[in-house]
N, CA, C and O atoms as CSV, one atom per row, in Angstrom:
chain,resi,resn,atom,element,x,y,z
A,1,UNK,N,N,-25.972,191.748,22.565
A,1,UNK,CA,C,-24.829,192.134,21.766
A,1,UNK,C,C,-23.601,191.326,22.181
A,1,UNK,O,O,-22.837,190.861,21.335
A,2,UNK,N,N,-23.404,191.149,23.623
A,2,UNK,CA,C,-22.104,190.449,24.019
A,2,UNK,C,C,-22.159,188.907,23.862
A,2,UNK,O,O,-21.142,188.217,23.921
A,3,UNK,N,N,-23.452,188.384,23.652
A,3,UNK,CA,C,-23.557,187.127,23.197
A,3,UNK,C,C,-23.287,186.796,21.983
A,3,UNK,O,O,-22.524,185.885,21.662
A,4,UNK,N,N,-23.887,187.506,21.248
A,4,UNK,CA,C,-23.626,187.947,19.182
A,4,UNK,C,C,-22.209,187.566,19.364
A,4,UNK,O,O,-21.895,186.404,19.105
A,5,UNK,N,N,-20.952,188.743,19.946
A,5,UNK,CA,C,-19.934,188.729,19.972
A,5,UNK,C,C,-19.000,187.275,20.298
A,5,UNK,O,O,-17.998,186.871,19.706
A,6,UNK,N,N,-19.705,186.698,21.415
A,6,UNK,CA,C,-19.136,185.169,21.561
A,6,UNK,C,C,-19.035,184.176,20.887
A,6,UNK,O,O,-18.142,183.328,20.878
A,7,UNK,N,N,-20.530,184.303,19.934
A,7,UNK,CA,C,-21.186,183.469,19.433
A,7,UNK,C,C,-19.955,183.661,17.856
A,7,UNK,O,O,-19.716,182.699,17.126
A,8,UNK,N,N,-19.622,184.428,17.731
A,8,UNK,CA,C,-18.902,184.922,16.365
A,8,UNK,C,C,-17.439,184.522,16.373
A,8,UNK,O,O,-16.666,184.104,15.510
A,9,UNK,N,N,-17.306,184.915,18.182
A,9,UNK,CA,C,-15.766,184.732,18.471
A,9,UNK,C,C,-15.422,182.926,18.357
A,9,UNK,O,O,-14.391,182.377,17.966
A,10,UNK,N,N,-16.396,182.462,18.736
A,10,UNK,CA,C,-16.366,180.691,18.556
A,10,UNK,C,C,-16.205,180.353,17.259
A,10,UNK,O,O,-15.323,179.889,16.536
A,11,UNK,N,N,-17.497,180.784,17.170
A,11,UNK,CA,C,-17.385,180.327,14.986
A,11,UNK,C,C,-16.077,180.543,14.404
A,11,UNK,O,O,-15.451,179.649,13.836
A,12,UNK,N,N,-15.700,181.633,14.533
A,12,UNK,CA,C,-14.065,181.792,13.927
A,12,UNK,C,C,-13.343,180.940,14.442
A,12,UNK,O,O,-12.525,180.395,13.702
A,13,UNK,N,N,-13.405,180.538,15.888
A,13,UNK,CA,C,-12.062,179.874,16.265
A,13,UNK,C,C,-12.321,178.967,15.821
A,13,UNK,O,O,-11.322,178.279,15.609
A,14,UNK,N,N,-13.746,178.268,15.351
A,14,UNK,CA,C,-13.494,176.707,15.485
A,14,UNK,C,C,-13.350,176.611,13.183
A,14,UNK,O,O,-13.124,175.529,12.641
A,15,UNK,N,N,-13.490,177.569,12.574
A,15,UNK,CA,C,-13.036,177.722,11.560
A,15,UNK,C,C,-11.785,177.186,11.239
A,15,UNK,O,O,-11.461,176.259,10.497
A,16,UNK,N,N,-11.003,178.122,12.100
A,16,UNK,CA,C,-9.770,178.449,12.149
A,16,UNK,C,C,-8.965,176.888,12.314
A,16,UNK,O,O,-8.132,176.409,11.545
A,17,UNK,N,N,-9.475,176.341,13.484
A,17,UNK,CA,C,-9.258,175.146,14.010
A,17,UNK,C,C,-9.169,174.244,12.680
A,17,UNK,O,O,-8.194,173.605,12.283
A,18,UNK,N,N,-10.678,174.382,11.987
A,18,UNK,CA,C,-10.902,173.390,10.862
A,18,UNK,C,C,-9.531,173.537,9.731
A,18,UNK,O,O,-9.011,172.559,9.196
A,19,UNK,N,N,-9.258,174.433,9.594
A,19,UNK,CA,C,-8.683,175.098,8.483
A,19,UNK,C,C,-6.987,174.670,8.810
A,19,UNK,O,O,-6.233,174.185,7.967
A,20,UNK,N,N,-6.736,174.886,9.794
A,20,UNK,CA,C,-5.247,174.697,10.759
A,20,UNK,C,C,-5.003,172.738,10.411
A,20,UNK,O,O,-4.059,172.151,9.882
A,21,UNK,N,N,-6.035,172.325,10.866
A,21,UNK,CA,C,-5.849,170.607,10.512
A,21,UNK,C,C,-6.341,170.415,9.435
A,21,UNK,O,O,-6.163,169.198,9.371
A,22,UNK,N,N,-7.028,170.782,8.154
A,22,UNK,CA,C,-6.753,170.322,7.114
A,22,UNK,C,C,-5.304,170.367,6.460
A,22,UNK,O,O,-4.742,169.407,5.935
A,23,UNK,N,N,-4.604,172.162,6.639
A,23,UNK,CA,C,-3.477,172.428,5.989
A,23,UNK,C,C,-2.338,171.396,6.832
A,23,UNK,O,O,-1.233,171.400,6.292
A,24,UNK,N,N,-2.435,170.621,7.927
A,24,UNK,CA,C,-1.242,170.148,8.361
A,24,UNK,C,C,-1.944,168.414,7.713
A,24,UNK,O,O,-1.323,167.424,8.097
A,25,UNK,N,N,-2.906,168.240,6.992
A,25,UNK,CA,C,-2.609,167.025,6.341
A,25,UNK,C,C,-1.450,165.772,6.252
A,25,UNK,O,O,-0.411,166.372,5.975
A,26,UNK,N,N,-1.229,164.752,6.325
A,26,UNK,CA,C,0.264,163.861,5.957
A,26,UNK,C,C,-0.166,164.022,3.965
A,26,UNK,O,O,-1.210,164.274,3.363
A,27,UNK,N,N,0.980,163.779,3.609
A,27,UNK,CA,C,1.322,163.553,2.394
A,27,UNK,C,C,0.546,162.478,2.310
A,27,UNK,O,O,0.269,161.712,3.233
A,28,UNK,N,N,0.032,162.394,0.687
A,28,UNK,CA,C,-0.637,161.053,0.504
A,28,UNK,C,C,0.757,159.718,0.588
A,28,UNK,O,O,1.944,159.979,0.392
A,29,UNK,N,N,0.352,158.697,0.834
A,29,UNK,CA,C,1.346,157.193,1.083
A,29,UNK,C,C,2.120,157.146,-0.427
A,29,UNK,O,O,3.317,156.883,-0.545
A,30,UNK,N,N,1.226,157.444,-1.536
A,30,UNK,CA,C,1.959,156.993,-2.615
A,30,UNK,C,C,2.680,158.077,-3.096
A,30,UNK,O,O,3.380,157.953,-4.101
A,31,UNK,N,N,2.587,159.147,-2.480
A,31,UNK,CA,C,3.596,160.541,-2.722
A,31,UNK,C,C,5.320,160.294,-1.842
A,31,UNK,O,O,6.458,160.688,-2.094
A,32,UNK,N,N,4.755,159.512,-0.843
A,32,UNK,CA,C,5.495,159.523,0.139
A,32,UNK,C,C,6.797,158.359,-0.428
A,32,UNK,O,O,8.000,158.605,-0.335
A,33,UNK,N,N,6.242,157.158,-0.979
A,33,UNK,CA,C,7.005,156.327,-1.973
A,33,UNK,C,C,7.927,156.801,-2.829
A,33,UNK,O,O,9.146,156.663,-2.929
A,34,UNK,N,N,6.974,157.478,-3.520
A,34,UNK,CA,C,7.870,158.167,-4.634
A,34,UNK,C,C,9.245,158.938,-4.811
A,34,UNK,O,O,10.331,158.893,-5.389
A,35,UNK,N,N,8.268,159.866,-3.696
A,35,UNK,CA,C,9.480,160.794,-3.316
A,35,UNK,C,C,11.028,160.212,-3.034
A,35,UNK,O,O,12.011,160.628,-3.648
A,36,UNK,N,N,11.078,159.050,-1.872
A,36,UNK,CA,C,12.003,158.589,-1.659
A,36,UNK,C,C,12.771,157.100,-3.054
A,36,UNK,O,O,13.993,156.957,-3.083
A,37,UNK,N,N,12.032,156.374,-3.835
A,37,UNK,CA,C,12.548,156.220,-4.950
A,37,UNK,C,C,13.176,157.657,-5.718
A,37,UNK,O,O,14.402,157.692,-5.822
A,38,UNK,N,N,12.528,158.627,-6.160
A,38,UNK,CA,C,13.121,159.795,-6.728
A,38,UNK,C,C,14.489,160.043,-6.070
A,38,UNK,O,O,15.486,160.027,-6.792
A,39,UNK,N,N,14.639,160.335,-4.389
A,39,UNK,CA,C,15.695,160.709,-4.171
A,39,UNK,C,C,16.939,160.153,-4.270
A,39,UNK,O,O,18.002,160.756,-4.122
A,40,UNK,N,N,16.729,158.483,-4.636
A,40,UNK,CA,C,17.225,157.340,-4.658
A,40,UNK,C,C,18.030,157.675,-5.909
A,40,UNK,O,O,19.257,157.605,-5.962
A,41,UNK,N,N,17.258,158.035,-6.880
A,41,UNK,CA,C,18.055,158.073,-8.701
A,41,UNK,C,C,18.884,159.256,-8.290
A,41,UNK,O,O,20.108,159.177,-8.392
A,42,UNK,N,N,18.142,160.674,-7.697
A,42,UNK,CA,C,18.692,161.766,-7.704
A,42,UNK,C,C,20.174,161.422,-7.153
A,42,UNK,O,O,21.197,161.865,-7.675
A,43,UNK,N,N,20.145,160.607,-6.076
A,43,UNK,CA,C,21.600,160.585,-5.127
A,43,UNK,C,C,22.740,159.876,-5.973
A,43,UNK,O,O,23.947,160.070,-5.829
A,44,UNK,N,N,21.885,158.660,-7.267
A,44,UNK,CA,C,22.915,157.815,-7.931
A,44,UNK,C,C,22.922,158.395,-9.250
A,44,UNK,O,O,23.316,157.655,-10.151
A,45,UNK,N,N,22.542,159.648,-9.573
A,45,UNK,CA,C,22.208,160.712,-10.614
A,45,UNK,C,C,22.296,159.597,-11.636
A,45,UNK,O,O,23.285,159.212,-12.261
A,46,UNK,N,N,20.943,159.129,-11.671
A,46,UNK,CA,C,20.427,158.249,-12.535
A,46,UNK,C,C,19.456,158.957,-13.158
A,46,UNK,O,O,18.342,158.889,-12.637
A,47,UNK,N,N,19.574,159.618,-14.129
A,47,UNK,CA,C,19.027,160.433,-15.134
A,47,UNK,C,C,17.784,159.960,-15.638
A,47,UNK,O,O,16.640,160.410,-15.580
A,48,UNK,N,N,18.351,158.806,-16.214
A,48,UNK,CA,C,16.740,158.047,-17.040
A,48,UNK,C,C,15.994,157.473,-15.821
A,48,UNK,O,O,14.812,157.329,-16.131
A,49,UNK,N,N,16.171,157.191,-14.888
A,49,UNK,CA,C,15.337,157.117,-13.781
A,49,UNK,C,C,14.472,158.124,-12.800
A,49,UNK,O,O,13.537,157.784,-12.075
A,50,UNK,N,N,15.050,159.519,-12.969
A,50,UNK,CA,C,14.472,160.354,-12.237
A,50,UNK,C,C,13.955,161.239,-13.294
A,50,UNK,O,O,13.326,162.239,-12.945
A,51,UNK,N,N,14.143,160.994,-14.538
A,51,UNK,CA,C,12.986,161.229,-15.789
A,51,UNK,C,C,11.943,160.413,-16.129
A,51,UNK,O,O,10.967,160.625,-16.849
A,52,UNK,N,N,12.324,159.338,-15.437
A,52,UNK,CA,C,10.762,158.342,-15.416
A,52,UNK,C,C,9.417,158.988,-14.513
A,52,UNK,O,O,8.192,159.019,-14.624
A,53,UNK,N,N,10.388,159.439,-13.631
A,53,UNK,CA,C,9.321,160.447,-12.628
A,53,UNK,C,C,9.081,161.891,-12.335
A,53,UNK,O,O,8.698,162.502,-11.338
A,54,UNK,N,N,9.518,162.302,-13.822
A,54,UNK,CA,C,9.302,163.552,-14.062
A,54,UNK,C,C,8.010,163.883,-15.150
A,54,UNK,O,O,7.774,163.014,-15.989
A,55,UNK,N,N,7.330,164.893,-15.146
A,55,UNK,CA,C,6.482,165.159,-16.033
A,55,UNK,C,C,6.754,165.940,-16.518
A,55,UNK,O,O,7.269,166.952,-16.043
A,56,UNK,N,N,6.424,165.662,-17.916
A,56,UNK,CA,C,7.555,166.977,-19.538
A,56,UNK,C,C,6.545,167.527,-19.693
A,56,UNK,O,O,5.705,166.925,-19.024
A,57,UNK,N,N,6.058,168.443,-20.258
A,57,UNK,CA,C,7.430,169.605,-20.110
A,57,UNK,C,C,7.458,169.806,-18.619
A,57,UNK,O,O,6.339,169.874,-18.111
A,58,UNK,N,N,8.615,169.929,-17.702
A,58,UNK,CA,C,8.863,170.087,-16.409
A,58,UNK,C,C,8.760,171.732,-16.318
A,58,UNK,O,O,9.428,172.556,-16.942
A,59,UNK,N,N,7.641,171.968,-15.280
A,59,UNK,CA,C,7.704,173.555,-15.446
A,59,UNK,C,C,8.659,173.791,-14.345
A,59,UNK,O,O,8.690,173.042,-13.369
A,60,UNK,N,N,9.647,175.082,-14.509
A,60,UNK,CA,C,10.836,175.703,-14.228
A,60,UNK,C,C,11.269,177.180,-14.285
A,60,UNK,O,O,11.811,177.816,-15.189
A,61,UNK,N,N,10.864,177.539,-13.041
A,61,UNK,CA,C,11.577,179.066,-12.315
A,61,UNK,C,C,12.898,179.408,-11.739
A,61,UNK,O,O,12.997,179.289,-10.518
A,62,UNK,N,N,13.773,179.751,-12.306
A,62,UNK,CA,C,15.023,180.046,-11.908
A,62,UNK,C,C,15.686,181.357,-12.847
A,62,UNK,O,O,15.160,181.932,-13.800
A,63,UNK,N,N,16.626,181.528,-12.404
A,63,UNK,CA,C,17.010,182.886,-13.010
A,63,UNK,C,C,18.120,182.387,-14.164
A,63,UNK,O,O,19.164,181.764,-13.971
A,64,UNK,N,N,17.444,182.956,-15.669
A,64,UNK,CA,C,18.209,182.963,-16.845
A,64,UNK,C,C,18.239,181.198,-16.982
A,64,UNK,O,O,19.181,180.410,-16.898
A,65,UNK,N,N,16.707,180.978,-17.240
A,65,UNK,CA,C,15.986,179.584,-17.356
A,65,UNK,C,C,15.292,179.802,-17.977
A,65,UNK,O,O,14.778,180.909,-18.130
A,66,UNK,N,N,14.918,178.282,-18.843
A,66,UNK,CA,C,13.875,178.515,-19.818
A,66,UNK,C,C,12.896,178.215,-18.781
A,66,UNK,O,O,13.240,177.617,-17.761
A,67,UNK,N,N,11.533,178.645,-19.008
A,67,UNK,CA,C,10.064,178.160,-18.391
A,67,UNK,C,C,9.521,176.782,-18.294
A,67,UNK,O,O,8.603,176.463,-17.539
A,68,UNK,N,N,10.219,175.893,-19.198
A,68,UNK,CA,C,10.030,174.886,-19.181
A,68,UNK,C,C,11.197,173.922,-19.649
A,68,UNK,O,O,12.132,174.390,-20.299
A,69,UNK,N,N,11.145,172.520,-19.306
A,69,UNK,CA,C,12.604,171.567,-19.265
A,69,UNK,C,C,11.665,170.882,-20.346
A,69,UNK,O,O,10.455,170.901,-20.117
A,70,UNK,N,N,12.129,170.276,-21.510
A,70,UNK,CA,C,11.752,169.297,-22.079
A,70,UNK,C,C,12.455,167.888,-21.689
A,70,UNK,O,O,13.515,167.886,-21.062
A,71,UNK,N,N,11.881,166.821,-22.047
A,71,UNK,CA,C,12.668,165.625,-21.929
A,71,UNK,C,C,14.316,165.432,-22.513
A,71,UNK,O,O,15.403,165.175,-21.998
A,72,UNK,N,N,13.983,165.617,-23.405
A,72,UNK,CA,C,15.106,165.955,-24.223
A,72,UNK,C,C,16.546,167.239,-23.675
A,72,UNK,O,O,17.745,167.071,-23.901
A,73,UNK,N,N,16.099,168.093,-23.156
A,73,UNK,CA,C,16.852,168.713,-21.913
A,73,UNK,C,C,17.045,168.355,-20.867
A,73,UNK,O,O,18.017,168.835,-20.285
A,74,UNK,N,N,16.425,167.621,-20.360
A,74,UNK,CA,C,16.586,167.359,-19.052
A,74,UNK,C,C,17.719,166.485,-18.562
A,74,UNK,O,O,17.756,166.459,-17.331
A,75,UNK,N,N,18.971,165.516,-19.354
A,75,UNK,CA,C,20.203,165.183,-18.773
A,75,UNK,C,C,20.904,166.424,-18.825
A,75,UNK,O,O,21.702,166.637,-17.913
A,76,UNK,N,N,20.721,167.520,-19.963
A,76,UNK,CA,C,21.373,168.690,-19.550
A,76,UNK,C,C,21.383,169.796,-18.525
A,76,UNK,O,O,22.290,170.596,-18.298
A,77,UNK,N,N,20.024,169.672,-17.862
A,77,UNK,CA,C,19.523,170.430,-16.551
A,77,UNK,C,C,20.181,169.478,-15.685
A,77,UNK,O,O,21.093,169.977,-15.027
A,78,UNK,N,N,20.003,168.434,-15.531
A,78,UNK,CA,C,20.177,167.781,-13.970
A,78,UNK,C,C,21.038,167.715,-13.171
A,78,UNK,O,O,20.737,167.151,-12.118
A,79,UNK,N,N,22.423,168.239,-13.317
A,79,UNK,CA,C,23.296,168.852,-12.598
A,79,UNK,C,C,22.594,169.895,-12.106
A,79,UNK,O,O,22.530,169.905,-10.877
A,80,UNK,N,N,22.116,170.666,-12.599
A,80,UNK,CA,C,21.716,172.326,-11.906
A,80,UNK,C,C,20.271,172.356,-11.280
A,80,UNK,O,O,19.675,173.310,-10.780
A,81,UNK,N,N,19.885,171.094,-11.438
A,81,UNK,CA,C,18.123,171.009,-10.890
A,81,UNK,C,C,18.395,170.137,-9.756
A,81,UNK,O,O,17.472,170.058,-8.945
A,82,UNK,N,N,19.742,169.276,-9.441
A,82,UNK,CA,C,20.084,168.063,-7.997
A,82,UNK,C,C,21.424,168.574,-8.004
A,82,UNK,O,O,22.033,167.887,-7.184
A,83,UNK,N,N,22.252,169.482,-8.538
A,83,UNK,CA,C,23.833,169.885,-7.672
A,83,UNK,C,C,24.715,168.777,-7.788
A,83,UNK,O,O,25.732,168.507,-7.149
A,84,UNK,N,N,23.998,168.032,-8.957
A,84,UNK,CA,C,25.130,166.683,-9.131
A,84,UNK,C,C,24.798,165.745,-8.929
A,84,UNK,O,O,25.398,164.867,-9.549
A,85,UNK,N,N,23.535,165.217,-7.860
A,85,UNK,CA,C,23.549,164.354,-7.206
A,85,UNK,C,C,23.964,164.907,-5.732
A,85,UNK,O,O,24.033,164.004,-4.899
A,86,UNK,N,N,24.178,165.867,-5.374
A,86,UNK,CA,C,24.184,165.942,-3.884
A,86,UNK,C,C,23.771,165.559,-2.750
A,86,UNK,O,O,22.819,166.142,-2.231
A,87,UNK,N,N,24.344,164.589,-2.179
A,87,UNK,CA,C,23.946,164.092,-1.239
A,87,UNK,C,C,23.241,164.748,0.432
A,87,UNK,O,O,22.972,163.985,1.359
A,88,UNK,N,N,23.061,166.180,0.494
A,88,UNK,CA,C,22.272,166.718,1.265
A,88,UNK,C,C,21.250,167.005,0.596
A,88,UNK,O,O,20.274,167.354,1.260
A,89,UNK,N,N,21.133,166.973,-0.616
A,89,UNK,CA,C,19.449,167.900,-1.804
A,89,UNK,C,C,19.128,166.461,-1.699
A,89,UNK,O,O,17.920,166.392,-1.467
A,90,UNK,N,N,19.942,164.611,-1.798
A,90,UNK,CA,C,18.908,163.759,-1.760
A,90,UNK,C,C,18.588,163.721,-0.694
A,90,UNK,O,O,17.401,164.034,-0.608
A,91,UNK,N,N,18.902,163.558,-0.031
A,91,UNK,CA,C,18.384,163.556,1.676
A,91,UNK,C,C,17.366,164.253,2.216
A,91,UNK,O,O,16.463,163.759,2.892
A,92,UNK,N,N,17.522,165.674,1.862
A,92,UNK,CA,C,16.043,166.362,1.575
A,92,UNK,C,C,14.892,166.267,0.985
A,92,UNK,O,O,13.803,166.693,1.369
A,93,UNK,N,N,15.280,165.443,-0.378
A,93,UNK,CA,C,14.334,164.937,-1.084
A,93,UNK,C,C,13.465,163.539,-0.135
A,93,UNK,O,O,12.289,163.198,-0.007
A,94,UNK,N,N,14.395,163.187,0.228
A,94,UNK,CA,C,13.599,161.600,1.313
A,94,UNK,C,C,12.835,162.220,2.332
A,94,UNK,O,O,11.636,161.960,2.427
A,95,UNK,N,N,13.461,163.110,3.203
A,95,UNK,CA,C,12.967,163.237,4.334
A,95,UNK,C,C,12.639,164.708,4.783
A,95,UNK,O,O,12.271,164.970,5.929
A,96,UNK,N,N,12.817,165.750,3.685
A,96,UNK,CA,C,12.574,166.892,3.783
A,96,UNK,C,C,11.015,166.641,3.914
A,96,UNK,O,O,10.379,165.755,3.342
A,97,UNK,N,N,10.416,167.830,4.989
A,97,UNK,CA,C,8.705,168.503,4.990
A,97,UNK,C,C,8.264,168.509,3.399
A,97,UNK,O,O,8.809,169.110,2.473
A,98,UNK,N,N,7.065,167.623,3.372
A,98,UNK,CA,C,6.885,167.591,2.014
A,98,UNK,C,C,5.287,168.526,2.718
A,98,UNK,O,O,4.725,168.159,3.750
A,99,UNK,N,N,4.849,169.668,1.911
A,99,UNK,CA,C,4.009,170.795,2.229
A,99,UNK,C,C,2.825,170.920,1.257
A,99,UNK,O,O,2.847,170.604,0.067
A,100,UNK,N,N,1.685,171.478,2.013
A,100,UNK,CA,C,0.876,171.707,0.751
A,100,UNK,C,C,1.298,173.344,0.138
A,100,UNK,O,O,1.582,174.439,0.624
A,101,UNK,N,N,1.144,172.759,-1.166
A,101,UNK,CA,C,2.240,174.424,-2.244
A,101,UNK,C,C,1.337,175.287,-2.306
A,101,UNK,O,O,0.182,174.893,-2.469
A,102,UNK,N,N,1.623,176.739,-2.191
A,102,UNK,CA,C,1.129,177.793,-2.255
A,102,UNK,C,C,1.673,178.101,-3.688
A,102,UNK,O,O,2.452,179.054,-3.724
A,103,UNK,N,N,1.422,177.507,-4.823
A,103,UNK,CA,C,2.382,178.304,-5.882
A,103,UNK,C,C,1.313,178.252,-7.213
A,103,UNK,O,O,0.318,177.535,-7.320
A,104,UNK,N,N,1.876,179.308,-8.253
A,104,UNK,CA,C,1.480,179.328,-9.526
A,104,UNK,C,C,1.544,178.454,-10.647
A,104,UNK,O,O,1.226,178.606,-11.827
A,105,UNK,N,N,2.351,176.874,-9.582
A,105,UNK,CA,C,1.632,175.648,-10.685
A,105,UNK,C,C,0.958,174.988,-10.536
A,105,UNK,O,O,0.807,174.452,-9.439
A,106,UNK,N,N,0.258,174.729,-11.546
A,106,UNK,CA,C,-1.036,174.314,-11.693
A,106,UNK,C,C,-1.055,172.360,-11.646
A,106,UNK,O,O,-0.272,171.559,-12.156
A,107,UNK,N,N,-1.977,172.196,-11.025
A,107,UNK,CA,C,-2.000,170.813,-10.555
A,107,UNK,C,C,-0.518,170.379,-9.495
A,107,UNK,O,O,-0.209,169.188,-9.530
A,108,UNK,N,N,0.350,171.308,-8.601
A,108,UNK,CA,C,1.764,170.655,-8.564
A,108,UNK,C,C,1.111,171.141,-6.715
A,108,UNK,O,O,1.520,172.171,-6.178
A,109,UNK,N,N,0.226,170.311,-6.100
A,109,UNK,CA,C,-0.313,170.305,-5.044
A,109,UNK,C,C,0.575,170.141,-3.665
A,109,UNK,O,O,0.230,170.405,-2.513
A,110,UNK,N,N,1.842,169.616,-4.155
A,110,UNK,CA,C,2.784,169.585,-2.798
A,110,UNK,C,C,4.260,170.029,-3.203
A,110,UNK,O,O,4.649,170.056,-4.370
A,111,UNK,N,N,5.026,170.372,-2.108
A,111,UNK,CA,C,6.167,170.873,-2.621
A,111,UNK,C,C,7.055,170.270,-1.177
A,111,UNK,O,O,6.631,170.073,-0.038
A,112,UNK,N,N,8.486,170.073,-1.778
A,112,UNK,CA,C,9.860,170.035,-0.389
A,112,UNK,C,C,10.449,171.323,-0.937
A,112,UNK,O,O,10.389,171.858,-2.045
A,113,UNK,N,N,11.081,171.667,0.297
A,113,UNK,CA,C,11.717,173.025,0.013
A,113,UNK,C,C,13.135,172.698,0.743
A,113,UNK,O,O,13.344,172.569,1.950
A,114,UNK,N,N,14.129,172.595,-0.442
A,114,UNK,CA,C,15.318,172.309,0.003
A,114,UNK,C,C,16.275,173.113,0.040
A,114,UNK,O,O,17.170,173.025,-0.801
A,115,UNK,N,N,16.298,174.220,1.170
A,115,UNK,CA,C,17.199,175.399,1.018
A,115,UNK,C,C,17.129,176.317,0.329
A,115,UNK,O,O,18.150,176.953,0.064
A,116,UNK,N,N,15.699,176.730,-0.258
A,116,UNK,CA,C,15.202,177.915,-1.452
A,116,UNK,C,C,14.902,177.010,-2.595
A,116,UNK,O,O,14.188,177.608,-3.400
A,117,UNK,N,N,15.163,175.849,-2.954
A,117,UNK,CA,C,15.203,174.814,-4.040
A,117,UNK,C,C,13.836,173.982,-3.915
A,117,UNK,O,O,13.773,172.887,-3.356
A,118,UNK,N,N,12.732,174.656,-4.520
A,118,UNK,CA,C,11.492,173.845,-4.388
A,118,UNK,C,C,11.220,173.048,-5.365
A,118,UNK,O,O,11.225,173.372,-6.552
A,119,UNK,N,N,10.879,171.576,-4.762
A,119,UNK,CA,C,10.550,170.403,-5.606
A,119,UNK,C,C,9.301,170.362,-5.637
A,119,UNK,O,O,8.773,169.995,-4.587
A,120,UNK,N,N,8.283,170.747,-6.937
A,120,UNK,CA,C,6.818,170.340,-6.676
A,120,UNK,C,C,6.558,168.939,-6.961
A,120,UNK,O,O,7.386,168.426,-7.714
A,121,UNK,N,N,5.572,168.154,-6.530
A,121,UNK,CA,C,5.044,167.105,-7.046
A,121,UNK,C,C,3.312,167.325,-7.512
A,121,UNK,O,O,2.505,168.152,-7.086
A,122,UNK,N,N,3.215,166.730,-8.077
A,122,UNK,CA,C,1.477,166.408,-8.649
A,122,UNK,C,C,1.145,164.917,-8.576
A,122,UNK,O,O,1.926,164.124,-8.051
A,123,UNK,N,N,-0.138,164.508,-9.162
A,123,UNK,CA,C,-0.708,163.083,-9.305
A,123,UNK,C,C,-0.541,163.453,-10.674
A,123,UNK,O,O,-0.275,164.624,-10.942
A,124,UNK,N,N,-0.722,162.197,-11.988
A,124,UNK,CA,C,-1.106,162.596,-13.168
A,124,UNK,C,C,-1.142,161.072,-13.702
A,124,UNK,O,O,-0.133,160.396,-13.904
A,125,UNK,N,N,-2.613,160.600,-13.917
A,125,UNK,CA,C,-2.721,159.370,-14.054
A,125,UNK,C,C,-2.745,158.065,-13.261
A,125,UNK,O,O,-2.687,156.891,-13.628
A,126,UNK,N,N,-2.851,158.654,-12.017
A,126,UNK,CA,C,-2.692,158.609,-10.691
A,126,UNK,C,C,-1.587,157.546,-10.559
A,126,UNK,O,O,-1.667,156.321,-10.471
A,127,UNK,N,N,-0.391,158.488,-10.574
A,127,UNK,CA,C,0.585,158.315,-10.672
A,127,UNK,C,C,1.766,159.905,-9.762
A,127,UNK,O,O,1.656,161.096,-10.051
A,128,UNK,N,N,2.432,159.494,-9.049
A,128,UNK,CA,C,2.786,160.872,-8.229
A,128,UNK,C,C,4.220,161.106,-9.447
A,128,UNK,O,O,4.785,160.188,-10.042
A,129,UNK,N,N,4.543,162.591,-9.556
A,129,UNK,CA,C,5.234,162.987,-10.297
A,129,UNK,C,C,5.711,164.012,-10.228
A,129,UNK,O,O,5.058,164.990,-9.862
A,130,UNK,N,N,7.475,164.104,-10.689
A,130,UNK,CA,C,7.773,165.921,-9.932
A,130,UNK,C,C,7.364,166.548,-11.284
A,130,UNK,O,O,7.651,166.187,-12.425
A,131,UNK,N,N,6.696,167.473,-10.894
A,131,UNK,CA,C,6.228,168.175,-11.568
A,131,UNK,C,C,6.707,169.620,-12.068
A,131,UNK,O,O,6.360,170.025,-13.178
A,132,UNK,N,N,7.522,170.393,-11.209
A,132,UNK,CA,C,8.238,171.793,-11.107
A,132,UNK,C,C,9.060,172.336,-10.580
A,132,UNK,O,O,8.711,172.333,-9.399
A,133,UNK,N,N,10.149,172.927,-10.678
A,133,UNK,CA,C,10.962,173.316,-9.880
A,133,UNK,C,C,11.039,174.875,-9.859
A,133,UNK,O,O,10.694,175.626,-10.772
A,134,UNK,N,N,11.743,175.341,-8.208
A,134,UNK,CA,C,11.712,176.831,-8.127
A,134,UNK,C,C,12.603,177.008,-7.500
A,134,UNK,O,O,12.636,176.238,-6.540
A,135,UNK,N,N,13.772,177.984,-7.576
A,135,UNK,CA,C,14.615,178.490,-7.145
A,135,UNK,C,C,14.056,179.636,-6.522
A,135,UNK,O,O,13.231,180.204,-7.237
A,136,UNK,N,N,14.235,180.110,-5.499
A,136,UNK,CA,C,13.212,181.066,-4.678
A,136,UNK,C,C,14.548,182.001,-4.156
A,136,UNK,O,O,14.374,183.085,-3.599
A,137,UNK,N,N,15.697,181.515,-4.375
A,137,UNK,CA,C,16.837,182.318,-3.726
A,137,UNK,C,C,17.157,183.524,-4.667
A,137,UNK,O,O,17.765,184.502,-4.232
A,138,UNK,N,N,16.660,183.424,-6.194
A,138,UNK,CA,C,17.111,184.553,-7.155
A,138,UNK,C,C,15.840,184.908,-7.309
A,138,UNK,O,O,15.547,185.853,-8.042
């Protein structure tokens, strides 16, 4: 019985182990590019540039928001989705923990979390792309 017990207590740990270094993964290289071009437009709130690397409809959680940004909305969001161009949200965007996402969008596999302000990204065409945003503070 106390062997059973060891034998079980290992298996889990080394589970656990497995499971612990997959989730601390690096970002893929071409996510890692992106991101920092993106933060690049975001900081010179270059609109048609950080809509080049957006995917429409942009899905969107925030309070007294539509569910989704169309292209066509989106110079009107982008004050309230980058704070202007803020130069601490780009900075986060470059070098913020880019994470694997625990969230309800679909295909949007990594996220930065910039002060409650989550940036998802996805692949799509294998091509990296922000994909969603979440305000987590409302």
């Amino acid at each position: 019985m106390m062997l059973r017990q060891i034998i079980l207590t290992v298996s889990f740990g080394c589970v656990v182990a497995v499971a612990s270094v997959s989730a601390a993964a690096p970002a893929p290289a071409g996510l890692e590019a992106m991101r920092k071009a993106f933060s690049a437009a975001v900081a010179k709130q270059d609109v048609k540039a950080t809509a080049a690397m957006t995917q429409f409809p942009l899905a969107f959680s925030g309070y007294e928001h539509p569910d989704q940004v169309t292209a066509e909305q989106f110079a009107d969001e982008f004050d309230g989705l980058f704070f202007g161009g803020d130069a601490k949200l780009a900075d986060c965007l470059a070098t913020g923990k880019l994470e694997a996402a625990q969230t309800d969008f679909p295909d949007s596999p990594w996220v930065i979390d910039c002060d409650g302000n989550e940036y998802y990204f996805g692949e799509r065409k294998g091509k990296w792309m922000f994909t969603a945003y979440e305000n987590v503070n409302e």
